[in-house]
C-alpha positions as a printed Julia matrix, in Angstrom:
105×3 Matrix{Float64}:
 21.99  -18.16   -9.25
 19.39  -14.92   -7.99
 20.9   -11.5    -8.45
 21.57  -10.09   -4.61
 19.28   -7.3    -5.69
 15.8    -7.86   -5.92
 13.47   -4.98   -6.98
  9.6    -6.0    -6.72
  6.63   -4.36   -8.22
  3.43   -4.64   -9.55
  2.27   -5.25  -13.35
 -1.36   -4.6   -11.91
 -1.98   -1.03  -10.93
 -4.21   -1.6    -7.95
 -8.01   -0.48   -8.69
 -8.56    1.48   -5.45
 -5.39    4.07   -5.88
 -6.19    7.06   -7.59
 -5.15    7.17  -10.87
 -1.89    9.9    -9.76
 -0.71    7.52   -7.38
 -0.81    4.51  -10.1
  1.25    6.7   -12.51
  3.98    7.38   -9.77
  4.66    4.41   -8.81
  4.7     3.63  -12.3
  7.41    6.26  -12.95
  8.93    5.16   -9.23
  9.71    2.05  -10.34
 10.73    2.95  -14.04
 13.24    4.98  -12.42
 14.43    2.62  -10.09
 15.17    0.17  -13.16
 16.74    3.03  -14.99
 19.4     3.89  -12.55
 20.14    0.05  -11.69
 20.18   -0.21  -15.69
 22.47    2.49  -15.66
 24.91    1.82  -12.63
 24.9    -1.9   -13.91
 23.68   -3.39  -11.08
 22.56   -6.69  -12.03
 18.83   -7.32  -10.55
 15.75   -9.84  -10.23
 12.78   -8.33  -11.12
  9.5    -9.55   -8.98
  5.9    -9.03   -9.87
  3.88   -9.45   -6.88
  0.62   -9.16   -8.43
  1.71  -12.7   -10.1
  3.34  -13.52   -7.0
  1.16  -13.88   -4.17
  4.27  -15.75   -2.09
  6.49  -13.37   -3.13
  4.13  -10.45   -2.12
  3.68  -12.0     1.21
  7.61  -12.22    1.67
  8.04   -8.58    0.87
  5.2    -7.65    3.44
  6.6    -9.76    5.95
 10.35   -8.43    5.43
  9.71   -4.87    5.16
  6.55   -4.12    7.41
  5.3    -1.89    4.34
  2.6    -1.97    1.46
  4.55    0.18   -0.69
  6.07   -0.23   -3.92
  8.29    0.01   -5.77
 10.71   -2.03   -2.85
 14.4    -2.97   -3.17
 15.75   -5.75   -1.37
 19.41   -6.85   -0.79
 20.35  -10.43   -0.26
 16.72  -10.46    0.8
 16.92   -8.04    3.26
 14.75   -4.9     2.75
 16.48   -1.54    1.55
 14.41    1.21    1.14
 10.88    1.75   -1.05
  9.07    4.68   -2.91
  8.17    6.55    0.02
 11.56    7.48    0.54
 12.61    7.1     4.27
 15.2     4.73    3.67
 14.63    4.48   -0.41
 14.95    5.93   -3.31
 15.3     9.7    -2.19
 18.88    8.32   -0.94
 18.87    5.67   -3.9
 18.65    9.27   -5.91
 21.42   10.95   -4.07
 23.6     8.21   -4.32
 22.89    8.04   -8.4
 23.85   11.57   -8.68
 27.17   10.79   -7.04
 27.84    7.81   -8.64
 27.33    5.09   -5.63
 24.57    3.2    -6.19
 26.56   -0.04   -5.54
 28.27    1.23   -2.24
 24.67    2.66   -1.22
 23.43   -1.01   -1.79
 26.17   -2.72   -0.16
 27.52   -4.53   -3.05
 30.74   -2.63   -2.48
């Protein structure tokens, strides 16, 4: 049975991003998987540069490019650039509600 969370992200850092924005979301999403690690919320990780359908889905769902993006029970949640993602993913961490910020609680 899939986790309800679903965090996808790229393997491939893409060859027109300068190199600084390649790095963060490289730290983006190591951070993302650190505090899910952390809170122990299970997770299904997606690679969308191995995962064309997958990509497409994400797209489609969220209306955004962006990644690192977190998905609940395949509905989008919030991505890197922080409007509905991981600056409240972040605040939610430092007081110990990731799952309640998810809606798993």
């Amino acid at each position: 049975m899939p986790e309800r969370v679903t965090l996808y992200y790229s393997s491939v850092s893409g060859a027109l991003q300068p190199s600084g924005v390649r790095s963060q979301v490289k730290k983006q999403t190591t951070r993302v998987q650190d505090i899910l690690a952390a809170r122990k919320v299970a997770y299904d990780l997606v690679d969308v540069a191995a995962d064309e359908d997958a990509k497409e889905y994400m797209q489609r769902k969220s209306g955004k490019n962006a990644l690192p993006q977190i998905f609940v029970d395949g509905e989008y949640k919030g991505d890197r650039m922080g409007l509905q993602g991981h600056d409240e993913l972040d605040e939610a961490n430092e007081i110990e509600e990731v799952p309640k910020w998810l809606g798993l609680q």
